[in-house]
C-alpha positions in Angstrom: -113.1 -38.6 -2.2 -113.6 -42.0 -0.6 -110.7 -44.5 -1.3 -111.7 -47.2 -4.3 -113.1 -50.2 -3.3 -110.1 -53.1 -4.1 -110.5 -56.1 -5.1 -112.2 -58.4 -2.6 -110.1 -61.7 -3.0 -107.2 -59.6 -2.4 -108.5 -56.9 0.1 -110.8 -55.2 1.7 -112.1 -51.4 2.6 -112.8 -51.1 6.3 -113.1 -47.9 8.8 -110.7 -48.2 11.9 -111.1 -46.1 14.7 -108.6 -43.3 14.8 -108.4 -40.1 17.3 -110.7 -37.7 14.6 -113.1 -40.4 13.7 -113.2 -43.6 11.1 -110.6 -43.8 8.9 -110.3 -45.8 5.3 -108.0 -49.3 5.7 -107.2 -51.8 3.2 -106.6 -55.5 4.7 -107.1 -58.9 3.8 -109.8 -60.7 4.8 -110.7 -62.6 7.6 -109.2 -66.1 7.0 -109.4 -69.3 9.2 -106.8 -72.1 10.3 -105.4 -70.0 13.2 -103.8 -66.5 14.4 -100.9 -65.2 12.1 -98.3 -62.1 12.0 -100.0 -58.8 11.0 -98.1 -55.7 9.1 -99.3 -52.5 8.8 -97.3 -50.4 6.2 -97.7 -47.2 5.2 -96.6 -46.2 2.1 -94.3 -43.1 0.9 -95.7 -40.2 -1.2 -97.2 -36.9 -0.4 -100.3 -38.2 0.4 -101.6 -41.0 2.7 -104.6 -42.2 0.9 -105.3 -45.2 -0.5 -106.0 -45.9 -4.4 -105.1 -48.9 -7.0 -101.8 -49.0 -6.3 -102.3 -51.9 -2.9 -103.4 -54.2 -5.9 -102.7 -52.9 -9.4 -99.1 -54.5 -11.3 -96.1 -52.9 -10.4 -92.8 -52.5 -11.5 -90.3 -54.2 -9.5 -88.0 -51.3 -9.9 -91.0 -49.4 -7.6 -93.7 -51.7 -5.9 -94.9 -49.9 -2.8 -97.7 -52.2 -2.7 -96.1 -54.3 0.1 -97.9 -57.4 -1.6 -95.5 -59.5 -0.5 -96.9 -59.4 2.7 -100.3 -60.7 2.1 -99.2 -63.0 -0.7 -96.8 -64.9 2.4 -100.0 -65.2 4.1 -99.9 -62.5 6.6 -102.1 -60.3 7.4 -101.3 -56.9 5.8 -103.2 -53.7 6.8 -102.9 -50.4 5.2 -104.4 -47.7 6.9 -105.2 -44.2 5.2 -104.6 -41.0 8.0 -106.0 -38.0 8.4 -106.9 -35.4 5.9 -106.9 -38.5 2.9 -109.5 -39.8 1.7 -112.7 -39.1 3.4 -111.4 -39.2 6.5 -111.9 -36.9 9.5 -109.1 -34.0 9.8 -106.6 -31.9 7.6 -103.0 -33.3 7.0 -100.4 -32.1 10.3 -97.6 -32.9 8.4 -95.9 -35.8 10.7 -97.9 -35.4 13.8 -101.2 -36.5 14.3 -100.7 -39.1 11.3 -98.5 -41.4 14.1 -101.3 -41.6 15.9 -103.8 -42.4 13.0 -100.8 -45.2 12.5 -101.0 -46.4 16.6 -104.7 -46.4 16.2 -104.1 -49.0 13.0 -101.9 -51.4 15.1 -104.2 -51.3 17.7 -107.0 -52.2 15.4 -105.1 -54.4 13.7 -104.4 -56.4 16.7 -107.9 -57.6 17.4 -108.6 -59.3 14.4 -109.4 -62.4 15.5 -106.8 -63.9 12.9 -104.2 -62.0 13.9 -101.6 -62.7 17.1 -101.3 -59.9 18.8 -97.9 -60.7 20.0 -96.4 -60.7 16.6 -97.9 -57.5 14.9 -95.4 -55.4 12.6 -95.3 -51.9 11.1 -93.2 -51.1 8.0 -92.9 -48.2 5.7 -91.0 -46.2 3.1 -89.8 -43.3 2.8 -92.3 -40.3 4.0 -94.4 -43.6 5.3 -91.2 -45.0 6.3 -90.6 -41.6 8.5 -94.0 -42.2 10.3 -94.0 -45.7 10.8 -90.1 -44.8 12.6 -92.5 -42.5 15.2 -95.1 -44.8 15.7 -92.8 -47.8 17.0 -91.7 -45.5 19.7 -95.4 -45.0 20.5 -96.3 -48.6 20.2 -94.7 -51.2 23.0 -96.9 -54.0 22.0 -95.0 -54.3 18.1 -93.2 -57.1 17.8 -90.5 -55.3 15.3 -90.7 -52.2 13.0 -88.8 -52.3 9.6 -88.6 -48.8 8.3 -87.0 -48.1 4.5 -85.8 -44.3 3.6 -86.9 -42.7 6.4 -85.4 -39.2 7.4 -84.3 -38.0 10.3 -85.3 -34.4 9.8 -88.6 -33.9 8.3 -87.5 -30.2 7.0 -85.8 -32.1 4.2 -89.7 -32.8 3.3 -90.5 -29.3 3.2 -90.0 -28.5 -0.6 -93.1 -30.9 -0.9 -95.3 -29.7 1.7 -95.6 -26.3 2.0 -97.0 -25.5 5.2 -94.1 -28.1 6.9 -91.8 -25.5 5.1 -93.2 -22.6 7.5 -92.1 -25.3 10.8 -89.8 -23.3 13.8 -88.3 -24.7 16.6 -91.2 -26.5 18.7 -93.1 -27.5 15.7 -90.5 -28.7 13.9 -89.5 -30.7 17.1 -92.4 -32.6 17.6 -92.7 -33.5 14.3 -88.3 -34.8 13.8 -87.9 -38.2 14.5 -84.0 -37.8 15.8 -86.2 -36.2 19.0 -87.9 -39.5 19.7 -85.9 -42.8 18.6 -83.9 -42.8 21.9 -86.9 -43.9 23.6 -87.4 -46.9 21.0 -88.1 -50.2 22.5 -89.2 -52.0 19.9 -86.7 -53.6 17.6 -86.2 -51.3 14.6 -84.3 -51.8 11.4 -83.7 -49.1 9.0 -83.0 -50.1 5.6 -82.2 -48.3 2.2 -80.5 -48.8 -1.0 -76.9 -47.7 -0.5 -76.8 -46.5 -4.5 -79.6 -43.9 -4.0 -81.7 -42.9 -1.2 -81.7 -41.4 1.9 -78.7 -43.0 3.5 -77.9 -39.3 5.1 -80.2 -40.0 8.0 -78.2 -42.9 8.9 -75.9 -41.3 11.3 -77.9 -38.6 13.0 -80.8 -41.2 13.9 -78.2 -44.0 14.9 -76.9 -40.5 17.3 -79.8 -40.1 18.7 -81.0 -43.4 19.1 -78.3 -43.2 22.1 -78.8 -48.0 23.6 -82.3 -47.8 21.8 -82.3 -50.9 19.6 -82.1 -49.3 16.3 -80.1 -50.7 13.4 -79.3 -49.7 10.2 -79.0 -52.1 6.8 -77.9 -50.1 3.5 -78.4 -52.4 0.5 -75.3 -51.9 -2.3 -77.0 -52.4 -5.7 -80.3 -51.0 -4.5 -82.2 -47.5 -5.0 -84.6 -45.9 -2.6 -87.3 -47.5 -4.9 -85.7 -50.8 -6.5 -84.9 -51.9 -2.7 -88.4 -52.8 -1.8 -89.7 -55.6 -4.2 -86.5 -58.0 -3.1 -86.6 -57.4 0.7 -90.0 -56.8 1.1 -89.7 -60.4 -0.2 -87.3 -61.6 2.2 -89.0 -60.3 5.3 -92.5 -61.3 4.6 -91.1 -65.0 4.0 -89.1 -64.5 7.1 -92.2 -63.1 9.2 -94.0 -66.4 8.0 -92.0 -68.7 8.8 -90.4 -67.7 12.3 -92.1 -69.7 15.3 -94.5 -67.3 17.4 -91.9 -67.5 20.2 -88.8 -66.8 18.2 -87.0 -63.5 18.6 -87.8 -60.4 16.2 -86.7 -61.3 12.9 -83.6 -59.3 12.0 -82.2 -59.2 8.5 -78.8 -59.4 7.6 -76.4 -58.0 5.3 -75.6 -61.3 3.7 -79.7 -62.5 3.2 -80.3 -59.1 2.0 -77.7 -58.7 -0.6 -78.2 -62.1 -2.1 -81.7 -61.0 -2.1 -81.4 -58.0 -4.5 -78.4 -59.8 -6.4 -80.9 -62.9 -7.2 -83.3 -60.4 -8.7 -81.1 -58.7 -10.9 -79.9 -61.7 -12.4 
């Protein structure tokens, strides 16, 4: 089914070009007064379509609408993948979907209110996992910020049950502990230290080898009640930092009084 239409002060439904054909996008309109950062986020589930959820209420508990973004005055794309929606293709389970998600920052990029030196991707958790491959397959990101990723997309496989039936080669291509040594885009993975999917910490920092990958846990946070606060932080952060400034990195101090200000 085709994705809703949203709510056209907030966002709007475009087709991007992606490797299968035009796929369904959510972003916020075109806006003068000059060129501004750009995220594209792709959001966690078992399905990467789009519905209510970029613009309905939220709890703050678990707001995957990354509407933080576009309410700092960025420009915030997100992009539906194959086999969602109406678009072109079946689901491959972590494989074609990266490029779907290259093919949105490329798009993304030529919006003519958009500086193309400072465009972001961002994502949680199965999102979060894609958006981790994608910055290794896009050089022209200014930063990636990735929350609950895994390293091994087996531990997915209880979920989808064709990824289940994934052996050696398949399950390579498709892991992103095979890729993140080639990173060279500034990454930061981030997740709430009191429940989430701090596991993959290690083996990606392993195999990320001098890539520049970093990891933030968040005490007091959950894989879920982690994004309303920092999603917070970095889309004021993004907004304010000077084109030619250095990729925005958080820190373990911002971060925890971040979460600790909101559970006051």
């Amino acid at each position: 089914m085709p994705a809703p239409t949203p709510p056209k002060a907030l966002l709007e439904l475009v087709r991007y070009p992606a490797p299968l054909g035009a796929n369904a996008a959510y972003i916020t309109p075109v806006r003068g007064g000059g060129r501004r950062p750009a995220v594209v986020w792709i959001h966690g589930g078992m399905d990467w379509g789009l519905d209510a959820f970029a613009w309905a209420p939220a709890p703050r508990q678990n707001d995957q609408s990354a509407r933080a973004f576009r309410e700092a005055g960025l420009v915030l794309m997100l992009p539906s993948l194959r086999g969602s929606d109406d678009n072109p293709g079946a689901r491959e389970y972590f494989l074609g979907e990266v490029d779907d998600v290259v093919a949105a920052i490329d798009f993304v990029a030529q919006r003519s209110d958009v500086d193309p030196a400072r465009v972001y991707v961002a994502g949680h958790s199965t999102g979060g996992t894609v958006a981790l491959m994608a910055a290794v397959l896009s050089p022209r990101l200014k930063g990636a910020y990735v929350f609950g990723p895994v390293g091994d997309v087996s531990e997915y496989a209880p979920y989808f049950p064709l990824l289940a039936q994934a052996r050696g080669t398949e399950l390579w291509l498709r892991n992103p502990v095979s890729y993140v040594e080639h990173l060279r885009v500034p990454t930061q993975v981030i997740e709430g230290a009191d429940h989430g999917n701090m596991d993959a910490f290690e083996p990606l920092r392993l195999a990320a080898k001098s890539a520049p990958l970093s990891f933030l846990p968040v005490p007091g946070a959950t894989h879920f009640s982690v994004l309303a606060p920092v999603t917070e932080l970095l889309a004021r952060k993004l907004a304010e930092a000077p084109a030619e400034a250095p990729t925005v990195h958080l820190t373990d101090a911002e971060v925890r009084e971040a979460v600790s200000a909101r559970a006051e």
